[in-house]
N, C-alpha and C positions, 0 to 999 in steps of 0.2 A: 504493500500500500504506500511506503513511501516515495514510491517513483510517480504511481497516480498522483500523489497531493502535488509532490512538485511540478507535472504538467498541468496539474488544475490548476494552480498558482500561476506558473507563465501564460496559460494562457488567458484569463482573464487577466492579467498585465498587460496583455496586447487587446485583449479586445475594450477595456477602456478607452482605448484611440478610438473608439466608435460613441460615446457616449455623448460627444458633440461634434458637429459637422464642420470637420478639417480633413481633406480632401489626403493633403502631404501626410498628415500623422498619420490616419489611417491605412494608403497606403505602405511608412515603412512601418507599421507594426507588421501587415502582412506579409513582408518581404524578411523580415526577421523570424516570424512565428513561421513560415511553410518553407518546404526544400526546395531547391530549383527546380526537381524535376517530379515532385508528388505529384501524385495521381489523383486528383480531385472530380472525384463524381459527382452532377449534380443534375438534379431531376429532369425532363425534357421540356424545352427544347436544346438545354446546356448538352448535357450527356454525362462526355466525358472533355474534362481539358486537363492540361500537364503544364505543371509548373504554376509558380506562385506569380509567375507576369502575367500571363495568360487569365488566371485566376482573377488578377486586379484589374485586367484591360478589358476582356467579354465579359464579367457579373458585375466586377464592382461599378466600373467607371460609369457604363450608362445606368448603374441606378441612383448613382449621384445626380446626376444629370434629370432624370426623371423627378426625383424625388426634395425638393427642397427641405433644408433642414433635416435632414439624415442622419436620422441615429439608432443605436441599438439596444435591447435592453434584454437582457438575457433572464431568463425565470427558473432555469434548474441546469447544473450545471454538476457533472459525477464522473468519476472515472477508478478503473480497477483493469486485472489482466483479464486478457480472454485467452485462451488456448497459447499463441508464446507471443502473444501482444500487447502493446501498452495502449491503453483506450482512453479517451474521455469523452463524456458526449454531452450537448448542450441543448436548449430550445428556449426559444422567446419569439422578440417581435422587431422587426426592425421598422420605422416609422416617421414619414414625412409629408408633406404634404405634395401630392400628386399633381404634376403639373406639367409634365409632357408624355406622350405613350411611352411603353413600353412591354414589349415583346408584342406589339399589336393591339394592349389592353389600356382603353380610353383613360385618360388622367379624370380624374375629378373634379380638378380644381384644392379641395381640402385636404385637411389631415386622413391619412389612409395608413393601413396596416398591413403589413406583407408577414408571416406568421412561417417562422426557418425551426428545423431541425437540423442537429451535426452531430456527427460523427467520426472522431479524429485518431487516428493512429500513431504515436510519437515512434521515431527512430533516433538517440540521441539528440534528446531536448529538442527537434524540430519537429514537424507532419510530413509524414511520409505519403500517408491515404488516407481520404475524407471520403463520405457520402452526406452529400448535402441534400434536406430537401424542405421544399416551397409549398404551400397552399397558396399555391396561383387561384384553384376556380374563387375562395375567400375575397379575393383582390375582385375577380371577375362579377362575382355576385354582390357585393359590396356598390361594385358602380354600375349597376342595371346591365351589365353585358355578358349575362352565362347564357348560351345559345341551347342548353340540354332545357329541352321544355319538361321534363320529369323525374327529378333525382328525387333519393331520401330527404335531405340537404336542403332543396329546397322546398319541396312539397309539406313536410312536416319538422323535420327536427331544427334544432336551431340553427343559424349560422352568422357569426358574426364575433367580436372578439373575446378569445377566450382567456379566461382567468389563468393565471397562474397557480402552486401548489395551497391549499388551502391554509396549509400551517406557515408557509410564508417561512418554507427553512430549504427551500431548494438547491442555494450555492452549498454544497458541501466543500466550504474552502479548509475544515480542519479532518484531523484525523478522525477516522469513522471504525467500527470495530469490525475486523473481519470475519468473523465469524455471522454475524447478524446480517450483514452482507451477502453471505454464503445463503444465509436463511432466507435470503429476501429472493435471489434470485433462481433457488430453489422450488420456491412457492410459486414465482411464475413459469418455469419453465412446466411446472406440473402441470397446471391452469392451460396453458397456452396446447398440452397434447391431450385435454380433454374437451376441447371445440371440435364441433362438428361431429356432436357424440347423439343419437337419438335420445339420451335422458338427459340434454344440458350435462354433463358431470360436472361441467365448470362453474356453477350456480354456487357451491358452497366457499369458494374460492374470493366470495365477494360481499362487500357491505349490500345491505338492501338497498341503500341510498348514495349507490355508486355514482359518479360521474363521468362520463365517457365523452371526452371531448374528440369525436373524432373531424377531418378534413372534411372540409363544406361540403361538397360535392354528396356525403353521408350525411353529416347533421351530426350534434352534438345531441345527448338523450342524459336524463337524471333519473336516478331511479333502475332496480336491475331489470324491472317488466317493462320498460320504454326502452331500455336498451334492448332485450331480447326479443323486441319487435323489431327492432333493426338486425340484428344480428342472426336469427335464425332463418329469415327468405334471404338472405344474403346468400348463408350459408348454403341453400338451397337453389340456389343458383348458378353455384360450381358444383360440377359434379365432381366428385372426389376432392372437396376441399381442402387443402392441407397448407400446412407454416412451415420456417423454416427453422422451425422446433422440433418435428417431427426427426426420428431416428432412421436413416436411407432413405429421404427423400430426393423428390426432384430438385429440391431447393432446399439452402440454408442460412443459416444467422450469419452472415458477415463478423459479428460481435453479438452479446449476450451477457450483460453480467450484472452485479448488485453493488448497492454502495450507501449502507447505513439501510433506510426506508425506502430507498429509490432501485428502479428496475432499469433497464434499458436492453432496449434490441433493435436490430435493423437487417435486413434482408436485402437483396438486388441482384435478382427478385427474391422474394421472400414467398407471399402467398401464392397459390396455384391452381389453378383446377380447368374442367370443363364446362365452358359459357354454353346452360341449357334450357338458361328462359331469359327473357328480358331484361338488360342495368342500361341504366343510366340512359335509356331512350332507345337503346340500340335492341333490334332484333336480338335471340339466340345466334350466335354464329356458328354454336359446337364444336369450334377453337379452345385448344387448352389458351386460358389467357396468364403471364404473369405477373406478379406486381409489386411494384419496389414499394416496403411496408417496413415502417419504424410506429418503437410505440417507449411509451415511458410510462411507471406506474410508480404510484404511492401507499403506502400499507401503512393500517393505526393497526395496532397489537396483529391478530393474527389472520386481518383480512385484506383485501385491496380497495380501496377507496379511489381514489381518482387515477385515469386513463389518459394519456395523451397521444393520439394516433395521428402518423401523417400516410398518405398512399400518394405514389405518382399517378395521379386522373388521367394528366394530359397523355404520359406513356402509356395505360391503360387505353384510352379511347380508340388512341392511334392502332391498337393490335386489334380493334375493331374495324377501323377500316375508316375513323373520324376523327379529323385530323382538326383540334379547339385552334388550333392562331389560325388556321386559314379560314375556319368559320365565322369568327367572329372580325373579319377584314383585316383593315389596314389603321385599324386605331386613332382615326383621324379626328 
């Protein structure tokens, strides 16, 4: 654990440069904090890009540019090993006020939210490989321009900014105990290979008065019977639904671990299965579809209480055959 706290440490030292909108500082944090030649994943339309320049020049620059008064604010922040790697992983909001397009998606005019998960690998106090990822359609539904006439997300469950951990102890910047750690991400990993089980198993795994904030495009639900309104025609909708929890699957955790109260996982792809009824607007295609899926949890004594889910949509839609920037035009 003392390698984790000292990259939790450095990197929230660099990501303070994001805490007010300077352009140069932020920049060299990033050029300090990433390898020249990391491999930085991030959701689509990015992918993949290499290197900490590349990184600064295609995400960052034009969201400055987009975004006036640009800054960041992070809401849970952990990190521990995974198999022979040093991890940390973050989520919050980064937030400005909208005022040119970007990636296609109309400005506002106002203050707007763009809603990031991370996932960082250190090699010798730098980032070696990230997976970055965005709740774009948030941003999209936010300013009247989600083109899917019938998601969860928008039809019933909530969407719009989400809360941070409830206890308000998300930065794990001190030491945490390993073992309870071990406990934490043992009770998800449980959880996580009893979905898509005909008796719920994973029901007792959770507060009654869970919070599931998942990606707009779903809906966020309170409550474990509004969430298992969403969660079970989902399930029902891939045939052979499985995570990358599952033991010889088609897919797996990139990373996976515990840190104090807090869970973390991330996939690419992660979820799986086959599309044999209607999401997201789109016909069945009976395509296995996959899907790059991160989630964070929180647990009071010996349950899980709050969820934070993010899914790449836009990578989703497109293995449909619907391709969201080129739907929604030219963001003019």
């Amino acid at each position: 654990m003392a390698s984790a706290l000292s990259n939790k440490r450095r990197f929230k030292a660099c990501m303070d440069a994001f805490a007010h909108p300077d352009a140069h500082t932020m920049e060299n944090a990033i050029k300090s904090l990433f390898a020249e030649d990391a491999s930085i994943n991030i959701c689509h339309p990015f992918n993949e890009l290499v290197g900490c320049k590349n990184y600064w020049d295609i995400f960052f620059k034009p969201l400055l540019t987009s975004f006036e008064g640009f800054h960041r604010r992070d809401y849970i922040l952990m990190g521990n090993r995974f198999e022979e790697g040093d991890w940390i992983s973050c989520t919050g909001y980064y937030t400005g006020h909208f005022i040119k397009p970007w990636l296609r998606i109309k400005p506002s005019g106002g203050m707007s939210y763009l809603r990031f998960g991370e996932f960082h690998r250190f090699e010798g106090g730098t980032i070696a490989e990230s997976y970055i990822f965005l709740d774009l359609p948030e941003l999209m539904i936010a300013g009247g321009q989600w083109p899917i006439k019938s998601s969860p997300g928008h039809d019933r469950g909530y969407t719009g900014y989400l809360p941070g951990p409830a206890s308000m102890d998300g930065l794990l910047l001190h030491e945490t105990d390993p073992a309870r750690s071990q406990s934490s991400a043992d009770m998800v990993t449980e959880m996580l290979r009893k979905l898509a089980t005909k008796d719920e198993a994973w029901r007792p795994y959770w507060h009654d008065n869970m919070a599931w904030y998942g990606p707009a495009a779903f809906g966020s639900f309170l409550g474990i019977e509004n969430f298992a309104g969403f969660q079970v025609p989902f399930e029902q909708t891939l045939d052979g639904w499985a995570g990358g929890a599952v033991v010889g699957g088609k897919t797996r955790h990139f990373t996976r671990f515990g840190d104090d109260n807090y869970v973390c996982s991330g996939g690419w792809p992660s979820l799986h299965g086959v599309q044999v009824k209607p999401f997201l607007d789109q016909a069945a295609t009976n395509k296995r579809l996959f899907m790059r899926v991160c989630d964070w949890w929180r647990r009071e004594g010996d349950l899980l209480v709050e969820n934070w889910v993010f899914v790449d949509i836009p990578h989703v839609l497109l293995q449909m055959d619907f391709d969201l920037f080129a739907e929604i035009g030219e963001g003019a």
